[in-house]
KOLROGU-394674 format. One record per residue (C-alpha): x, y, z. Coordinates in steps of 0.05 Angstrom, whole numbers, padded with zeros to 5 digits, always signed. Layout:
! residues N
XYZ/...
//
This chain:
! residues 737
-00528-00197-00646/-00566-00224-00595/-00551-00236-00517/-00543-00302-00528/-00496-00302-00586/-00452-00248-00557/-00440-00290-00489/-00419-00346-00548/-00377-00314-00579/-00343-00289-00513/-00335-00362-00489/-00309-00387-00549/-00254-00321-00555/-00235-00339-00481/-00225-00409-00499/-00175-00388-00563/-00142-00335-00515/-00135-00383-00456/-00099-00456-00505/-00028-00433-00509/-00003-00441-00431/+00055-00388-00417/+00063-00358-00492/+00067-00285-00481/+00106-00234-00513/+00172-00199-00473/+00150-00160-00418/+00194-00097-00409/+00224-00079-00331/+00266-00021-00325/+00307-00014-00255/+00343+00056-00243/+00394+00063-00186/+00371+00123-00147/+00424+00131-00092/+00491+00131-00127/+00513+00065-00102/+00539+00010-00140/+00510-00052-00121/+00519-00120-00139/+00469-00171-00134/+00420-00132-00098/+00347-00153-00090/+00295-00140-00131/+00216-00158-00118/+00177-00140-00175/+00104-00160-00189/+00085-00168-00260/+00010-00174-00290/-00012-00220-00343/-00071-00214-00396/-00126-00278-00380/-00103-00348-00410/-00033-00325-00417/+00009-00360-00358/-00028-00417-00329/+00002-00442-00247/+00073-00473-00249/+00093-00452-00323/+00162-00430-00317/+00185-00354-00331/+00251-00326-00329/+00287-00250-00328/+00336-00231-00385/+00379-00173-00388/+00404-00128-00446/+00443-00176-00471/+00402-00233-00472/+00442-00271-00410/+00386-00302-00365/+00377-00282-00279/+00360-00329-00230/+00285-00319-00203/+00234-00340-00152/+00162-00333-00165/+00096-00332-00136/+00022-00314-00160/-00012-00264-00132/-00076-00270-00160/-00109-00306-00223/-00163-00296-00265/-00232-00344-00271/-00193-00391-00315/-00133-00407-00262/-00089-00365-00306/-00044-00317-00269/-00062-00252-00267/-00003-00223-00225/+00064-00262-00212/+00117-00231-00158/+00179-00244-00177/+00245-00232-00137/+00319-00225-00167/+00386-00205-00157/+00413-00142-00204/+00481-00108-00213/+00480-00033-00224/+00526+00020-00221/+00518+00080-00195/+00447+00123-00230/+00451+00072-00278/+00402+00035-00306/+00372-00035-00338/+00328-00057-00378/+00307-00128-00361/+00252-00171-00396/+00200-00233-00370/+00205-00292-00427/+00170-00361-00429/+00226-00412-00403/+00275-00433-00346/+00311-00391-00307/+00381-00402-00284/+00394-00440-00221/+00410-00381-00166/+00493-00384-00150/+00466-00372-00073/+00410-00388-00029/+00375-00365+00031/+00352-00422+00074/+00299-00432+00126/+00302-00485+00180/+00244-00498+00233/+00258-00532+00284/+00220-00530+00361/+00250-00465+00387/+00252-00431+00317/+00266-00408+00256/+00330-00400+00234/+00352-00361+00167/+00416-00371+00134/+00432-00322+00071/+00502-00343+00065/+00541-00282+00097/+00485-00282+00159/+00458-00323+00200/+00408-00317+00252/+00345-00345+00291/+00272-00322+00302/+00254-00360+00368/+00188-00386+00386/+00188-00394+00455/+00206-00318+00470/+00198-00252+00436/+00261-00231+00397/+00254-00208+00322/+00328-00237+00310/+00385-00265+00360/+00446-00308+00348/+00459-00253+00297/+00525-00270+00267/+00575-00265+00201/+00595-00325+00155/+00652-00358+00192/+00655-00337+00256/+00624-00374+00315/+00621-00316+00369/+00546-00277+00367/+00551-00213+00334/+00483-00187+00357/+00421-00189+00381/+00366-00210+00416/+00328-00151+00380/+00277-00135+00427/+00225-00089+00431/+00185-00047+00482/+00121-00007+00492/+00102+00054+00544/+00035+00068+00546/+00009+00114+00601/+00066+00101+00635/+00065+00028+00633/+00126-00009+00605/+00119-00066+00575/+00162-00110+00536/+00146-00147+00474/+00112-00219+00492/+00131-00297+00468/+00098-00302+00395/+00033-00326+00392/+00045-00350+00318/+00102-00351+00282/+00108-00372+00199/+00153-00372+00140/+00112-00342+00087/+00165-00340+00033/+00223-00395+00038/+00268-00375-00022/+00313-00393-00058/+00324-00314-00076/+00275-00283-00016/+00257-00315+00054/+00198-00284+00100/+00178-00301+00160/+00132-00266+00203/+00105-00272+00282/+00044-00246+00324/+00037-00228+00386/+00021-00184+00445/+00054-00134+00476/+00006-00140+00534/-00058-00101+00562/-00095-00093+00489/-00023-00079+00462/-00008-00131+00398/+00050-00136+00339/+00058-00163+00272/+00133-00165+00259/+00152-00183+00187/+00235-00199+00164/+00254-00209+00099/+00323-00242+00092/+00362-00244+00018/+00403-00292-00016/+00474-00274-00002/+00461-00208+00034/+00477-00193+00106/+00410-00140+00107/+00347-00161+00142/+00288-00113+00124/+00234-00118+00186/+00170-00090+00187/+00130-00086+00255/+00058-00064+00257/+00036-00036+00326/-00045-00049+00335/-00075-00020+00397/-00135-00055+00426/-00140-00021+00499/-00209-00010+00511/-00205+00065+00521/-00220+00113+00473/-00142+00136+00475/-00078+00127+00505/-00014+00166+00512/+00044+00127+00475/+00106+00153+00506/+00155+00100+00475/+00158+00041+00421/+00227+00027+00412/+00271-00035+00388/+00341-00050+00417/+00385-00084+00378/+00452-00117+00439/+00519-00110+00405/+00558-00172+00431/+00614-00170+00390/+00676-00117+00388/+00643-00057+00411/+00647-00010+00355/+00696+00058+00360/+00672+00097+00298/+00597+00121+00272/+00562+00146+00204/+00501+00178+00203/+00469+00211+00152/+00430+00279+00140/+00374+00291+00078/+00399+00322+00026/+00474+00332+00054/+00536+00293+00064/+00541+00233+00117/+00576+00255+00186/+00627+00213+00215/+00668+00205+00282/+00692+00169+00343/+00644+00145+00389/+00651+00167+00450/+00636+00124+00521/+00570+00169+00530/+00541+00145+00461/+00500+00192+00403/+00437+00207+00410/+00400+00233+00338/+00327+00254+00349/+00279+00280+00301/+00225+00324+00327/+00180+00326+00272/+00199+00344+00196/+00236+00406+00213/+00279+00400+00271/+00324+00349+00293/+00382+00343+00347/+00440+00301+00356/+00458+00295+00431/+00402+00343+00454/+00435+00403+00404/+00365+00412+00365/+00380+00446+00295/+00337+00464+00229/+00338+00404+00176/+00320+00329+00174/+00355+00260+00195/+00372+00216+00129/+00351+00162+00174/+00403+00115+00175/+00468+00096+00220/+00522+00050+00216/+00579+00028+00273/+00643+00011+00252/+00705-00013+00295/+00754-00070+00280/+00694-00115+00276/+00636-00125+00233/+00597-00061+00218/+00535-00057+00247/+00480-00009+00219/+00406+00005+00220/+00364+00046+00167/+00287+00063+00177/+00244+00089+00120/+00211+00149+00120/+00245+00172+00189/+00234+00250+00191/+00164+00240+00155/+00137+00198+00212/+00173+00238+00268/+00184+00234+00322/+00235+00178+00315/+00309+00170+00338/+00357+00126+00345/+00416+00123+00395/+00480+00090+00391/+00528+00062+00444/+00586+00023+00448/+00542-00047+00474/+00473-00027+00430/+00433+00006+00377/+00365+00031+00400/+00314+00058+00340/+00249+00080+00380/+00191+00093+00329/+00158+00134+00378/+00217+00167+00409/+00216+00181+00494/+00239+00256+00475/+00179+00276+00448/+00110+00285+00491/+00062+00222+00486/+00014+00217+00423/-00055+00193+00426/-00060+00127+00398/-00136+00117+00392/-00170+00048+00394/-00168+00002+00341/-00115+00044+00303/-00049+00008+00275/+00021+00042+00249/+00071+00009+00209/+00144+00019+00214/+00200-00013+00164/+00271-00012+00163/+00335-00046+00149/+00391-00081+00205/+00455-00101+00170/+00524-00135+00206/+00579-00147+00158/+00655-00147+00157/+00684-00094+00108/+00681-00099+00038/+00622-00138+00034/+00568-00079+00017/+00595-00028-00030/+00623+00037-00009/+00565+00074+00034/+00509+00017+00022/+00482+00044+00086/+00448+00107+00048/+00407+00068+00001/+00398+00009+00048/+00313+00036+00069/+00289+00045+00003/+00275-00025-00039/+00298-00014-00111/+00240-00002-00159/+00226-00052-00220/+00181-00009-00276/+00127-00054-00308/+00123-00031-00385/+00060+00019-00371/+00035+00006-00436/+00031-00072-00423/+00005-00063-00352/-00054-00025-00392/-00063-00081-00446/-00055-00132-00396/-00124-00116-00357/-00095-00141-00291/-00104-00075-00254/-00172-00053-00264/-00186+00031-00290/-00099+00017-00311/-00089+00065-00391/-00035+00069-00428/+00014+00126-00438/-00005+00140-00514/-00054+00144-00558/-00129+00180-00536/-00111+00164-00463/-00038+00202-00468/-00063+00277-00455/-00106+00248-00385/-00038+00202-00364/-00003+00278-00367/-00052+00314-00322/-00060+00259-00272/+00023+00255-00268/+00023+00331-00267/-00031+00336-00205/-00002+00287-00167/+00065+00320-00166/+00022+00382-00149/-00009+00349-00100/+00058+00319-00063/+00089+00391-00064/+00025+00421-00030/+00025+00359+00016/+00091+00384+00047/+00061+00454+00056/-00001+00454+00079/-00008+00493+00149/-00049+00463+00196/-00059+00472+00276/-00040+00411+00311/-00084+00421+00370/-00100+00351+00394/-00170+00359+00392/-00227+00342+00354/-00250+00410+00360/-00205+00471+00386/-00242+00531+00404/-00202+00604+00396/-00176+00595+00484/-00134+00520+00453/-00058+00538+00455/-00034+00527+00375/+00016+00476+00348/+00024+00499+00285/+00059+00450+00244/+00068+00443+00165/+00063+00383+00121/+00026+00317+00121/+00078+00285+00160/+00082+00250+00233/+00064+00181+00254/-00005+00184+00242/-00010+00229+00182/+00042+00211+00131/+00016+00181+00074/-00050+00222+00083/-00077+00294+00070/-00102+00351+00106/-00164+00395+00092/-00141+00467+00070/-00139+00522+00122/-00099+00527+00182/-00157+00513+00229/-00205+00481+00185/-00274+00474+00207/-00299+00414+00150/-00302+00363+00218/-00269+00390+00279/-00209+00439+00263/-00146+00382+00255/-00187+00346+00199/-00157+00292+00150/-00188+00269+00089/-00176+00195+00108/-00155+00188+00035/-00229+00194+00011/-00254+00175-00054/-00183+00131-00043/-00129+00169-00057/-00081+00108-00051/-00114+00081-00123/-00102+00148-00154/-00031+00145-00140/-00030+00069-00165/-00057+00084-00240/-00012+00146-00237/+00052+00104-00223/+00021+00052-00275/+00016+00096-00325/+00079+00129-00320/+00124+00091-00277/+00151+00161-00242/+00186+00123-00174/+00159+00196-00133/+00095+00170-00137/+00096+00103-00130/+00136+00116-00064/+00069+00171-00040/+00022+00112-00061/+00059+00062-00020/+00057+00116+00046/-00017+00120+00021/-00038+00060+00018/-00008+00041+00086/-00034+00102+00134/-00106+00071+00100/-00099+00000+00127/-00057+00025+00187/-00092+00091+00214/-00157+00100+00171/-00184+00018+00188/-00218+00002+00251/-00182-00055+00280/-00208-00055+00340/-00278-00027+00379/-00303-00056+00432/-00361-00024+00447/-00380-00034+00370/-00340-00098+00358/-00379-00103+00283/-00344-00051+00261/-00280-00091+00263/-00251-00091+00190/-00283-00023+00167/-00255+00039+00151/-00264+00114+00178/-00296+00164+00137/-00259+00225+00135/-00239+00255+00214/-00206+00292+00267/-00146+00261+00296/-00157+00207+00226/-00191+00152+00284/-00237+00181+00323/-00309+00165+00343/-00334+00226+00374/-00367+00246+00308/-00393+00177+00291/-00370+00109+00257/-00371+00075+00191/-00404+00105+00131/-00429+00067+00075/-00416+00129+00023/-00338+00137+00048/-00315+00061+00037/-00265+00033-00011/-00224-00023-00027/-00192-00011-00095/-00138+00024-00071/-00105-00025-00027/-00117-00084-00078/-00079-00042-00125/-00025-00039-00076/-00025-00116-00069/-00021-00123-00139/+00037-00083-00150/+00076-00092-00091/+00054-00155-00063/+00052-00140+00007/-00019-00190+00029/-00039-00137+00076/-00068-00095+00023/-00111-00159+00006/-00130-00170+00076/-00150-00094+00086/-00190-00095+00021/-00227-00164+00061/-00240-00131+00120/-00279-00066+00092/-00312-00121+00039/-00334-00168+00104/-00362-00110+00139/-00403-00100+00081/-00429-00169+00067/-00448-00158+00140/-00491-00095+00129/-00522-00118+00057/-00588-00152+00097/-00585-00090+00152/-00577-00033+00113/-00645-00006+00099/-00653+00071+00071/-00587+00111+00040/-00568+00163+00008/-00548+00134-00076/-00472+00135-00060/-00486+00091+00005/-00515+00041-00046/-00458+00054-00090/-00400+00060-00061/-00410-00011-00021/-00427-00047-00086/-00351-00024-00125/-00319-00045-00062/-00345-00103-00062/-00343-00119-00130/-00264-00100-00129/-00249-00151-00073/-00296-00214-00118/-00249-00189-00187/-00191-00199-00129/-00215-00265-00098/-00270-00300-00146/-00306-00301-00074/-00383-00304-00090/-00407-00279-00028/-00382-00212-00043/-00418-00211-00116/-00476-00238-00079/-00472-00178-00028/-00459-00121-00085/-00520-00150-00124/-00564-00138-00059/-00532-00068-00058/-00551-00059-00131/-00627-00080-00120/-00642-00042-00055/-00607+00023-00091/-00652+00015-00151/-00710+00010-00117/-00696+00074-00074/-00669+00114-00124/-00696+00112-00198/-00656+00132-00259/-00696+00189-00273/-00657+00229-00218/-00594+00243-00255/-00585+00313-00240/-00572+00292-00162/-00483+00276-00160/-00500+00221-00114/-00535+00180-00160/-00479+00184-00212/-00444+00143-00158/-00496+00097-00146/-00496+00100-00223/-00420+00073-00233/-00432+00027-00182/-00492-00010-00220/-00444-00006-00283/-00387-00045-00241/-00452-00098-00218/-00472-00108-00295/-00411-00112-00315/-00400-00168-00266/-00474-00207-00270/-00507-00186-00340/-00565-00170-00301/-00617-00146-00347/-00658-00104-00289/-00590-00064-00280/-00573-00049-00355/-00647-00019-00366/-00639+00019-00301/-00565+00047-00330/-00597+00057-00403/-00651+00101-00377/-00596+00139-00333/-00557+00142-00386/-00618+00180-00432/-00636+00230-00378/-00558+00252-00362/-00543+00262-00438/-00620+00307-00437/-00589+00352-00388/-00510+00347-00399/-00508+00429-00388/-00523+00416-00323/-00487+00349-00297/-00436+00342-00241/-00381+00302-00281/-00395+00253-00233/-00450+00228-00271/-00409+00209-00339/-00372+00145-00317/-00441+00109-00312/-00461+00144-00381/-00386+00122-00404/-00396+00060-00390/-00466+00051-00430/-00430+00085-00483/-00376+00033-00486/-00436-00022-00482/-00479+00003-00538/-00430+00041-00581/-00469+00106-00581/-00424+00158-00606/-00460+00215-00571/-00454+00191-00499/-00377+00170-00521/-00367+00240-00546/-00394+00268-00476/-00360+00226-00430/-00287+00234-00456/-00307+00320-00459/-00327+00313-00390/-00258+00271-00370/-00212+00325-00417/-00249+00379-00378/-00228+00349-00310/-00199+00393-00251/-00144+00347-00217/-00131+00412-00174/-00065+00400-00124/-00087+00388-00056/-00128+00310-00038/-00199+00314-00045/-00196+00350-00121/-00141+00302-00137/-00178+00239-00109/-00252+00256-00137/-00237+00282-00209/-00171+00235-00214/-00217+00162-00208/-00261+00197-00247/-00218+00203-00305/-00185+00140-00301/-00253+00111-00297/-00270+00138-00364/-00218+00131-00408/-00213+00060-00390/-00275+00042-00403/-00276+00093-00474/-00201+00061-00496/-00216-00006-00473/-00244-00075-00506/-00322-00068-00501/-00350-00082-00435/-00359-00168-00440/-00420-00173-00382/-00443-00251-00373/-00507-00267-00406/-00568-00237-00367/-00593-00299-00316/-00632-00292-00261/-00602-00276-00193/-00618-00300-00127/-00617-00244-00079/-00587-00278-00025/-00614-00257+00057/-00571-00228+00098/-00558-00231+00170/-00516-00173+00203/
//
C-alpha cells in the first residue's frame, strides 16, 4: 500500500469514526468511600476521556447508577482532539455512600437530571459572592480576604471570617495585599471556582483558589505561595491564614491523630496549640510526642461548628494550627519551627478544607474525611482503548504482566520513599565539620511529592540531592493509577505532579529572566542555581498534562506551557547537544501540540528533530543517549510523516537489532516503534523481551527510567498501528531566542 493510499484510507476511517456525535458505549466509574463516613450528596469531580469523533462540544452526557436512576451533572472539556471532538470531559456530581461502601456509576449519551440544589455566583463591584444553599459568603475585590461575611442558611449575624493571610520573610511581616485579579472559573450549577492573584508584597505573590459545592457548607481553598525576591534565598519564618470567629465563641474541640482515634475536650481561655515538627514528632500545647497530626480540627459550642482540614499536613511539616475561643489560625509554614530557605522563583501549594455548619448537617465526624476529595475510577481498560492519555494499556491481555510490575514498583517505591535516610544539612554541599539533621522520608514542604538519591549523604550533586522527579516520575504514577485505578497511587502522583510545577519550575530569575517557565534538572535543596540552570536533556512535560487530564486542575496545562515556551525559545539558539538534549525537547514539545493543537510547538520539535539528525547519525545506536534522541524522532514522525525522520529511525532501527546483546533498553522504544510501523516481527519480538526484562527497582530514578520505558513499549506493541500524516515537506521555521 502506498503512502498515499494509507493517509486515504486513514482520512476516510476518521471520517466513519468521527459521523455519529455523542454515541459511545457506557463508560464504567467506580467511587469507594475510604474514611468510614456516610455521606450524602457529596461531591464528586471526575474527568473522563473519550476515543476521537465520539462526543462532539455541547452533546449532552449524563451519570447513572446501579440501578439505572440518572444524577445531576455539570460538565466541561478539557481538551479535544483535531476534529473538535472531546477528548477529556470533567464532570462534577453529587453521590450517597455509606460507610467503605462503594458504587458503580456509568457515563451514557443523554440528559441529565436537573440538580435539586445550586451553587450560585454573583459579581458585583466589591465582589464575588457564593451561595451553596447552607453557606454563604463573599470574595472581595477591593481588599485581600479569601472569604468574609461567612455565614449559615438563615441567620443574618456573620459567622466568620475575613480569612486572611500573612507572610514573614526575614523578619518582615507582611500581610496578604488587595487582589490584583480576581475570576470565577467554574460557576456551577454542581461546582463554583473562583480564584484571585496577588502580592503579598516585596517579590512575595499568591494564587488562592476556592471551590464552593452545591448544598455543602465546605469551601476547599488552595493557595500557591511564589517567591520572586531577587535574592538567591530567603528565610520564611511564617505563612499562615487566620480564619475570625464572630459568632458564639466555641467551648468544645476535635482534633484528630493518623492512624488513632479523634481527641476531644473543652477549650480552655488559653486556646490549643497542635504543631507538627516534621513527619515524626508533633506537640499539642508545646508537649512534643512521637506520631503524626491527622490534620484536621473542628470547634463546636452552642453555635455552628466551625472546622478546618489541610491535606497532607505531617507530610509537608512543619504546619500547625491553633485554636482559640475568637479564631482558627492554620500556618503552612508554622512560627515554631526555624525559617526554611525559600529560593527564587520556587512556588508551594497548600489545600485544605474550612467548613461552618449547625449540627446535623455533615454526618457524624465529616471532619476526618473532609481533606481528601473522593476518587471517581475511570474503567482502566476504556481509558486504554480510548487513546486520550497518551503511553495509557490496559489491565489484560499482552500488556497485563507489565500493568503488575509497574503497580508492584510503585508501591515499592512509596514504602522506600518514607524511609529513605538522608542528612538535611541545608547546604548544597556539606563537608564532614556541617552539624547533621538527619531526617527520614521524602516529606517536608519542599520535598513531598519528590525523591531522594540513596545514601545518607549522597554525593550524586551536593550531599541533600533530589531527583527533581527526572525522567518524570509524576507520568509514571499517572499510567500506573490508569491502569489499575489503586487510589495510593493516584494520591503519590497528585503530590508528584505538584512539587514539579511548584518546587522543580523556575518561576522566577532575575538575573536569567528567560529561564522563566523551565524546569530544574535534578539538585540540591530541589531549586538551586549554584550548580547551573536549565538542561535540555532533564525536561518534561508529559507528566503534568497527564495530571490535567485526569484531575483537571489547568495548572498542570500551564506548567506543561511554560517548559514547552522555554523550548520554542531555545529551538533557533540551541546549537551542539548531547542526543537526549535533542530528544528530550522534541517529546516535550510534541506532548504539549497533542495537548493544545498549537503549531508552534510541532514547528519547534521538528527543528529539534533536524538539528539532532544532523549531529548524531543513526549508525550510533550502541550510545543510550541516542535511543532518546531515537524515541523522540519516533514521537516527531509520528506527528509530521516526515520521510527524512522515518529513514533516519529505519536505519536505527537495523543497527540496534545487529547488536541487541549489547543495547541499553533504552534504545528499544524507538526500535518498538518501527516495529509497530512496519510490522517486522523480529524488532516486535525484541522490544516487548526488552520491556518483560525491565528493572522497575523501588527507589525514583529505576522506577522513573525503566517504568516510561515500558509503558512506552507496550503501547506502541498493543496499540492500533502508528497512523503518521502523509510525508510533505516541512518548513523549518527560524527561531529567535
Amino acid at each position: 500500500m502506498t503512502d498515499r493510499l494509507a493517509a486515504l484510507c486513514v482520512l476516510l476511517i476518521t471520517a466513519l469514526v468521527s459521523t455519529p456525535a455523542g454515541a459511545f458505549t457506557p463508560i464504567a466509574v467506580t467511587v469507594r468511600e475510604p474514611d468510614g463516613l456516610a455521606r450524602r450528596h457529596w461531591p464528586l469531580t471526575v474527568s473522563v476521556p473519550f476515543p476521537r469523533g465520539a462526543l462532539h462540544r455541547g452533546a449532552p452526557v449524563k451519570l447513572v447508577d446501579e440501578r439505572g436512576a440518572g444524577a445531576a451533572v455539570q460538565a466541561r472539556p478539557l481538551a479535544t482532539w483535531p476534529d473538535g471532538s472531546v477528548r477529556w470531559l470533567l464532570i462534577d456530581t453529587q453521590v450517597d455512600l455509606d460507610e467503605h461502601s462503594e458504587r458503580r456509576l456509568r457515563v451514557e449519551p443523554g440528559r441529565s437530571p436537573a440538580p435539586a440544589a445550586s451553587v450560585r455566583v454573583t459579581e458585583g463591584k466589591q465582589g464575588m459572592v457564593i451561595d451553596t444553599g447552607p453557606i454563604r459568603l463573599t470574595v472581595p475585590k477591593q481588599h485581600f480576604a479569601i472569604v468574609e461575611d461567612l455565614r449559615v442558611h438563615g441567620s443574618d449575624r456573620v459567622g466568620a471570617g475575613p480569612l486572611g493571610a500573612t507572610l514573614v520573610a526575614d523578619e518582615h511581616t507582611m500581610q496578604a495585599q488587595p487582589p490584583t485579579r480576581v475570576a470565577a472559573t467554574e460557576k456551577g450549577p454542581l461546582r463554583a471556582a473562583v480564584q484571585l492573584e496577588g502580592t503579598y508584597g516585596d517579590g512575595f505573590d499568591y494564587v488562592v483558589r476556592i471551590e464552593a459545592y452545591a448544598g455543602q457548607p465546605m469551601l476547599r481553598i488552595s493557595h500557591t505561595f511564589i517567591n520572586r525576591h531577587p535574592t538567591p534565598y530567603v528565610g520564611l519564618a511564617r505563612l499562615g491564614v487566620e480564619l475570625p470567629l464572630a459568632g458564639v465563641p466555641p467551648s468544645h474541640y476535635r482534633y484528630g491523630l493518623a492512624g488513632g482515634r479523634a481527641v476531644g475536650g473543652r477549650l480552655s481561655d488559653a486556646g490549643l496549640r497542635l504543631y507538627q515538627s516534621d513527619n515524626e514528632k508533633y506537640a499539642v500545647d508545646g508537649k512534643m510526642g512521637a506520631g503524626k497530626l491527622a490534620g484536621w480540627i473542628e470547634a463546636n459550642g452552642t453555635g455552628p461548628a466551625v472546622g478546618l482540614a489541610a491535606r497532607w499536613m505531617w507530610e509537608q511539616y512543619p504546619q500547625s494550627i491553633g485554636l482559640q475561643r475568637d479564631r482558627l489560625v492554620y500556618d503552612l509554614w508554622s512560627p515554631e519551627a526555624e525559617p526554611g530557605r525559600a529560593g527564587v522563583g520556587a512556588a508551594k501549594t497548600h489545600e485544605f478544607v474550612i467548613w461552618t455548619a449547625p449540627e446535623r448537617v455533615l454526618p457524624q465526624d465529616a471532619a476526618e474525611g473532609m481533606a481528601r476529595p473522593l476518587l471517581g475510577v475511570v474503567d482502566p481498560t476504556w481509558v486504554a482503548r480510548s487513546g486520550a492519555l497518551p503511553q495509557a494499556i490496559a489491565p489484560q491481555g499482552a500488556t497485563e504482566p507489565f500493568v503488575r510490575t509497574a503497580l508492584a514498583a510503585a508501591h515499592r517505591y512509596l514504602q522506600r520513599n518514607a524511609i529513605e535516610r538522608w542528612d538535611d544539612c541545608g547546604a548544597v554541599r556539606c563537608d564532614a565539620a556541617t552539624p547533621e539533621r538527619p531526617r527520614t522520608g521524602a516529606f517536608g514542604m519542599w520535598n513531598w511529592g519528590d525523591w531522594n538519591f540513596r545514601g545518607y549523604r549522597d554525593t550524586t550533586k551536593g550531599t541533600d540531592s533530589w531527583g527533581n522527579l527526572e525522567y518524570d516520575t509524576a507520568y509514571v504514577l499517572a499510567l500506573t493509577y490508569a491502569a489499575t485505578g489503586d487510589a495510593e497511587v493516584h494520591d503519590q502522583m497528585v503530590a508528584a505532579a505538584r512539587h514539579f510545577m511548584d518546587v522543580d519550575t523556575i518561576h522566577a530569575c532575575p538575573p536569567r529572566p528567560e529561564w522563566v517557565g523551565m524546569n530544574h534538572p535534578k539538585n540540591p535543596l530541589h531549586f538551586s542555581f549554584e550548580l547551573g540552570g536549565p538542561d535540555l536533556g532533564h525536561t518534561w512535560t508529559q507528566g503534568s498534562l497527564a495530571y490535567y487530564y485526569l484531575t483537571g486542575d489547568r495548572s498542570g496545562l500551564e506548567a506543561a506551557r511554560g517548559v514547552a515556551d522555554y523550548l520554542v525559545r531555545r529551538a533557533g539558539s540551541f546549537g551542539m547537544g548531547n542526543p537526549r538534549q535533542w530528544g528530550w525537547p522534541q517529546i516535550a514539545l510534541l506532548a504539549v501540540y497533542d495537548a493544545t493543537h498549537e503549531p508552534k510547538y510541532l514547528e519547534a520539535a521538528l527543528a529539534y528533530a533536524r538539528g539532532g539528525m544532523r549531529a548524531h547519525p543513526p549508525t550510533a545506536s550502541v550510545h543510550w543517549k541516542v535511543g532518546i534522541l531515537a524515541d523522540a524522532l519516533a514521537y516527531t514522525h509520528a506527528a509530521t510523516g516526515d520521510a527524512e525522520i522515518k529513514k533516519w529511525l529505519l536505519d536505527y532501527a537495523a543497527g540496534v537489532m545487529q547488536h541487541r546483546a549489547q543495547e541499553d533498553p533504552r534504545a528499544l522504544p524507538a526500535v518498538a516503534y518501527v516495529a509497530a510501523l512496519t510490522g517486522n516481527a523480529a524488532m516486535r519480538e525484541a522490544a516487548r523481551a526488552a520491556a518483560a526484562r525491565l528493572d522497575l527497582g523501588n527507589w525514583g530514578k529505576p522506577f522513573s527510567v525503566n517504568g516510561r520505558l515500558g509503558f512506552r513499549i507496550e503501547s506502541l506493541l498493543s496499540g492500533p498501528a502508528p497512523r503518521a500524516p502523509a510525508p510533505k515537506r516541512h518548513a523549518t521555521k527560524t527561531f529567535r531566542s
